[in-house]
N, C-alpha and C positions, 0 to 999 in steps of 0.2 A: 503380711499376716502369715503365720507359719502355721503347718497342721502337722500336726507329730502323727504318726501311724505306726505301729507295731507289728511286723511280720518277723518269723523265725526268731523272735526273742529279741528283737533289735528294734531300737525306736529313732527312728530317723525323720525329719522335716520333709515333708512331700511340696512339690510346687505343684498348683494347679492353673489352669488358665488363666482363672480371674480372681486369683489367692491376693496377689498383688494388689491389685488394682483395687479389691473388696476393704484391703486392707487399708491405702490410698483416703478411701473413701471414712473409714473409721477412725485414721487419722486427724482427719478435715472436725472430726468432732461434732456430725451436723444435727444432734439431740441441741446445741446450744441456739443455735442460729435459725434451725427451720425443724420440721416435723415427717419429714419422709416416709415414705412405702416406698418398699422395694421386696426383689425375689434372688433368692439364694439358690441353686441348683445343684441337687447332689446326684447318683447314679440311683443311691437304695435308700429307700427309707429305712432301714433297717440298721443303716454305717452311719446314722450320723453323728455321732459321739464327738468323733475327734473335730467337725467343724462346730459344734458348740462350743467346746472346750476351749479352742481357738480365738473363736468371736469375742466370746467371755474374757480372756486373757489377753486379746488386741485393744476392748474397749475398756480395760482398766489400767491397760500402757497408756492411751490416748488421753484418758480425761487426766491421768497423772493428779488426782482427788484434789481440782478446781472446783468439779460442779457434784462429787462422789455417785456420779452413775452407777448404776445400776444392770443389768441383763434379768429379765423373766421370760419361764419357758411356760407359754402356756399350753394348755391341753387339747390339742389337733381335732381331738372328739368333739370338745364345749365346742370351738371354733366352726368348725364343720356346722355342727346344728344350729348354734346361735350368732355366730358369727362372731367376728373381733370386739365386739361393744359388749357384748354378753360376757364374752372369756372374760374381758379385762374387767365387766364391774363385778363379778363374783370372783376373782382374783383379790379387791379389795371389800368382799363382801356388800356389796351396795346390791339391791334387789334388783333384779336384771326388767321387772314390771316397771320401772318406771319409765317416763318418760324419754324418749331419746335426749333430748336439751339437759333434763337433770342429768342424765347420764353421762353427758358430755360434761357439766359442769363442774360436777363429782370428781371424774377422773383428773381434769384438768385441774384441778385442786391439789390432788395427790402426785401429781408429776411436775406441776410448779414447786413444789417442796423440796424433790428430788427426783433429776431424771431418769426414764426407762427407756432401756431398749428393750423392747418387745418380740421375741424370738420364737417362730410357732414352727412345728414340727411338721412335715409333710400329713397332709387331711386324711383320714381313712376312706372319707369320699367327697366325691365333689359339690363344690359350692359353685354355683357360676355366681361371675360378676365380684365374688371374693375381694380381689383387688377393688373394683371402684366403690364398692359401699365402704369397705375401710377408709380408704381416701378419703369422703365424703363425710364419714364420724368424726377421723383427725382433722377436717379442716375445722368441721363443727367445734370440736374441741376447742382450739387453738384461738377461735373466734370469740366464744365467749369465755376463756380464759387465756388471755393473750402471752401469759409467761408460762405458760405449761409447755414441758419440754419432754418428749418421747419421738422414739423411731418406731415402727415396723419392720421386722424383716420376716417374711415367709419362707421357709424352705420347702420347695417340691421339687419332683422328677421330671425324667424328662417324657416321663408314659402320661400324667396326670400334670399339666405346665398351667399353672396360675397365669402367667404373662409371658408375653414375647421377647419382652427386655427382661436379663435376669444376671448375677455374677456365676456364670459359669463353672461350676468346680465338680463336674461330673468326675471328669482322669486327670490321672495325675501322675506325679511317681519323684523317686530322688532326684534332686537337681545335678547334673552331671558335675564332678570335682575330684581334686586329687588327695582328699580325707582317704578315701578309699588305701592308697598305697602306702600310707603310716600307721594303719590299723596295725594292732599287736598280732603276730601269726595267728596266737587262739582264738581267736577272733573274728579271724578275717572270712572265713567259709561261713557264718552267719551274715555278716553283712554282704557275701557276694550272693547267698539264697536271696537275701531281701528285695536288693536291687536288680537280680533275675526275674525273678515272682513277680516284681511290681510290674515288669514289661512285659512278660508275658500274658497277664493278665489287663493287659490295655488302660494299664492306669488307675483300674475298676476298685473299689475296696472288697467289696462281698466276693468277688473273683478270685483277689488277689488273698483272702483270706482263705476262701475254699480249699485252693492250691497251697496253701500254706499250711493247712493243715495234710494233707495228702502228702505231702512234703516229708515231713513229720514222722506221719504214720509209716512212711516207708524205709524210715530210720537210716537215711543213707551215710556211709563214712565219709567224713570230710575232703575233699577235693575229688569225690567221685563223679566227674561232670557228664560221662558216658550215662550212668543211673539216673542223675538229673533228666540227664535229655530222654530219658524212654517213659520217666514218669512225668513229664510236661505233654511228651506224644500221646501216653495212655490216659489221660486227664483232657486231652483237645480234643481225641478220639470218640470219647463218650460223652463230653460236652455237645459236639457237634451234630452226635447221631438224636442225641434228645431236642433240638430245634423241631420246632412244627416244620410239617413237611412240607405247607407251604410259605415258609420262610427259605427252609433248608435247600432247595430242589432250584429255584431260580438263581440262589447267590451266586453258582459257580459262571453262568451267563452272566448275571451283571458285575462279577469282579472284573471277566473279560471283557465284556462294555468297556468297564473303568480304564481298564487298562490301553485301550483303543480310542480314550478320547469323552467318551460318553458322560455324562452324569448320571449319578447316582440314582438305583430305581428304586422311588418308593416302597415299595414291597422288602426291602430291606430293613433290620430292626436295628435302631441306631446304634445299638453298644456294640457291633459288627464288624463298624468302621470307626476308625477314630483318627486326631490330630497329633502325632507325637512332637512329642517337646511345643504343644501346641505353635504350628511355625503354618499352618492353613495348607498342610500337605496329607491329603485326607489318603490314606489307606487301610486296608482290612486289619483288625486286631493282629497280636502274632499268634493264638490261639486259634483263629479262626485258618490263619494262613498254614500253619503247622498241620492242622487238619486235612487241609485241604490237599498240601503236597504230601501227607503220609499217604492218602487214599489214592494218588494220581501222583507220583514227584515228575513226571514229564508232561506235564501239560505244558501248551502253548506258552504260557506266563507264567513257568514256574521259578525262573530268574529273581520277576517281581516277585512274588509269594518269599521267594528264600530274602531279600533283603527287608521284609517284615520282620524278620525273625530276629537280626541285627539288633542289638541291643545298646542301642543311640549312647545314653549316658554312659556307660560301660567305655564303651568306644571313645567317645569322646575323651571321658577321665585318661585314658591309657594313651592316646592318642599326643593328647596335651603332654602328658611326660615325657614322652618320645620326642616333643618337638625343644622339650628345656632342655633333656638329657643332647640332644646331638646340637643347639647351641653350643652347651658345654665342651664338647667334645671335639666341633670346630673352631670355637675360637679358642683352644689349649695347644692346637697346633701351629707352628711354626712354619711357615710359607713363602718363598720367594717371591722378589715384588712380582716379577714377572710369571705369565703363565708357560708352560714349554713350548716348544715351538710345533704348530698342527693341534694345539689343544681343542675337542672339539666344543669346549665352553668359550672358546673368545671369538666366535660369530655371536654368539649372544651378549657377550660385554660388547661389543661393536652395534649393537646394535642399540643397545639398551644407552650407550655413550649419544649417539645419534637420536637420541629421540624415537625412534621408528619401532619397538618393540612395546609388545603387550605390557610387562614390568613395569616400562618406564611411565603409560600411561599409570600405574600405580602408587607411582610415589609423589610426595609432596616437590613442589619446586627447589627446597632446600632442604637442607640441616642437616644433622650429622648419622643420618640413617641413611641415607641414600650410597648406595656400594658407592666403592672409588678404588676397587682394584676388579681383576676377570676371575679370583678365587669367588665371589659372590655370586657365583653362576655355577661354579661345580659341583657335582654332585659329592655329596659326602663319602662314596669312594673314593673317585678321584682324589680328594686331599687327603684321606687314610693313603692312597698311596706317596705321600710325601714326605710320611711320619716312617722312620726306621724302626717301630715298633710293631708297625703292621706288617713287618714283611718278611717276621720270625718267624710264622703258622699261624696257629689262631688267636683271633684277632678280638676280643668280646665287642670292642666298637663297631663291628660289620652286623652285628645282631642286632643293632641301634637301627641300623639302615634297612635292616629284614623288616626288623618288626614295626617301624614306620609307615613301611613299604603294605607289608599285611594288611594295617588297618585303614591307613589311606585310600585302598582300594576295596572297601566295605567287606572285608571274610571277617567270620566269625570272630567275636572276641568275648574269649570263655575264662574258663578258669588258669589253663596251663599259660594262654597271655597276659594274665594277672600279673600269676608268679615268675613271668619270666621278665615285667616290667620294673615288676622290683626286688628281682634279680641285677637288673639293670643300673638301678638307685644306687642300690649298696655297693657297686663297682664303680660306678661313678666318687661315691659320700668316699672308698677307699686309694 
């Protein structure tokens, strides 16, 4: 399932945790076969546009108009006061006085016809038990009209949680790829705000819109990344100072906890810490981190804080370039079978030959990937030094190996690594 979001004028696909999987699930078609409740989890009630939007356009890919399903959004208010049996029979105007049984019978008459997914908004307040009285109507339903075909899905937060089981799609952000480095120049300084914003902002929508507008507002010239970074600092700054003070005042102790091994202390508000590229590796927002070493950049763990700030997909995308561009670059070289003599790469083809090296545990028993000379062990200087091009001055393929090197080793990967990766492209494509 894809959720389109719009930051800086740019409308790009965000992945969510359980985007997939939600999606997975709407695929399956399960309005046909059975009658489900279920909980959809966003960060705001406020953002949830683009996962309606989404749902809405996932479950009219899936029924591909077999059964011409349906999406209704009912009204989080009705729902709240009278619950799912009330919204849906004044949805189809049937008097919400009657009897629970008519009620059920009613409906399921009108969804035997054509089915609903039934889509309800985060409650303006709480219902308890929400979840299992709906259950207990749709099972009604489905009883005494045994072809009536409808889902539920609920969206709430994570402050007000309907259920403990729910599809996840609080943060999010662009899925990390190399779209990025084919963007037309004019273009490109709004899609790298976008995918900045989105990580600095923990994935959050309302967050990441905040700062998008701040953004904006401070009308920065294109590839000005120095300006960026003081208006993401001045934006974590006074974020961080408006936390309640006893939220704000323990975090700096329990990030250090964290970092020491500890779990996480309750007293912390969950959109603080989050899962990037959800991979179940829990650290502090980069907002929050940015904050925290502006006010302190020496603290005990302020290593960890600065690799919060690392902007995973970014990296990644550039990362991956670097690793086709110096493919390229290595195998257009020209090599002697042999290595020189004293190479300090052919202890590790000796070893890697023998079995006894970490490598070798990595490859498959056979085929035709498995090295079969000691160049598959040098470092890509080394083999720049075998090419008589490199040994004229400067060299642009040594920048291949910099810049690999850079992001391999988690620094910054901002705008001027952007443009020096495809920098990089267009010497290679020449």
């Amino acid at each position: 399932m894809r959720v389109f979001v719009r930051i800086a004028n740019v409308r790009l696909p965000w992945q969510f945790k359980d985007s997939d999987r939600l999606g997975d699930w709407i695929d399956s078609r399960p309005w046909i076969s059975r009658s489900p409740v279920t909980v959809v989890r966003v960060a705001d009630p406020n953002f949830i546009d683009p996962f309606v939007v989404a749902i809405e356009d996932a479950v009219l890919a899936a029924d591909r108009r077999a059964t011409d399903a349906r999406t209704v959004i009912l009204d989080p208010a009705e729902v709240a006061t009278g619950g799912f049996e009330a919204a849906a029979a004044r949805h189809f105007e049937i008097p919400t006085e009657r009897p629970p049984l008519d009620l059920a019978t009613l409906i399921g008459r009108e969804t035997a016809a054509r089915p609903i997914i039934w889509l309800i908004p985060p409650l303006p307040t709480d219902r308890p038990a929400l979840i299992d009285e709906t259950e207990r109507f749709v099972d009604l339903v489905t009883k005494v009209v045994p072809t009536a075909r409808l889902c539920v899905l609920f969206v709430d937060t994570p402050q007000s949680p309907l259920s403990g089981r729910c599809y996840d799609l609080t943060s999010g952000g662009p899925k990390s790829d190399t779209d990025l480095l084919g963007i037309p120049n004019n273009q490109l300084w709004q899609h790298y705000l976008h995918r900045r914003i989105a990580w600095e902002s923990g994935g959050r929508l309302s967050r990441a819109d905040s700062l998008a507008r701040q953004v904006e507002f401070a009308r920065l010239q294109p590839g000005n990344d120095a300006a960026l970074e003081k208006e993401f600092t001045q934006e974590a700054i006074s974020t961080f100072s408006e936390l309640p003070r006893e939220k704000r005042d323990p975090l700096l102790k329990t990030v250090e906890e964290f970092v020491d091994g500890k779990p996480l202390s309750d007293r912390v508000r969950p959109d603080l810490f989050w899962d990037p590229a959800h991979l179940r590796v829990t650290t502090p927002v980069p907002w929050v981190a940015r904050a925290m070493l502006q006010l302190n950049p020496r603290r005990p763990f302020s290593e960890f804080l600065r690799g919060c700030l690392l902007c995973i997909p970014l990296a990644q995308s550039l990362l991956t370039a670097c690793f086709l561009i110096e493919n390229q670059v290595r195998g257009r070289i020209r090599l002697p079978n042999d290595a020189p003599p004293g190479a300090p790469f052919e202890e590790a083809w000796q070893q890697f030959v023998g079995g006894a090296s970490f490598t070798s545990s990595l490859y498959p028993a056979s085929g035709p990937s498995v090295p079969a000379s000691p160049w598959a062990f040098a470092s890509l200087g080394e083999i720049l030094c075998q090419d008589e091009g490199s040994l004229t001055g400067n060299d642009w393929r040594q920048e291949v190996r910099l810049l690999r090197n850079h992001l391999a080793h988690g620094h910054y990967a901002g705008w001027e690594t952007l443009q020096l990766t495809r920098q990089l492209i267009s010497r290679l494509a020449s």
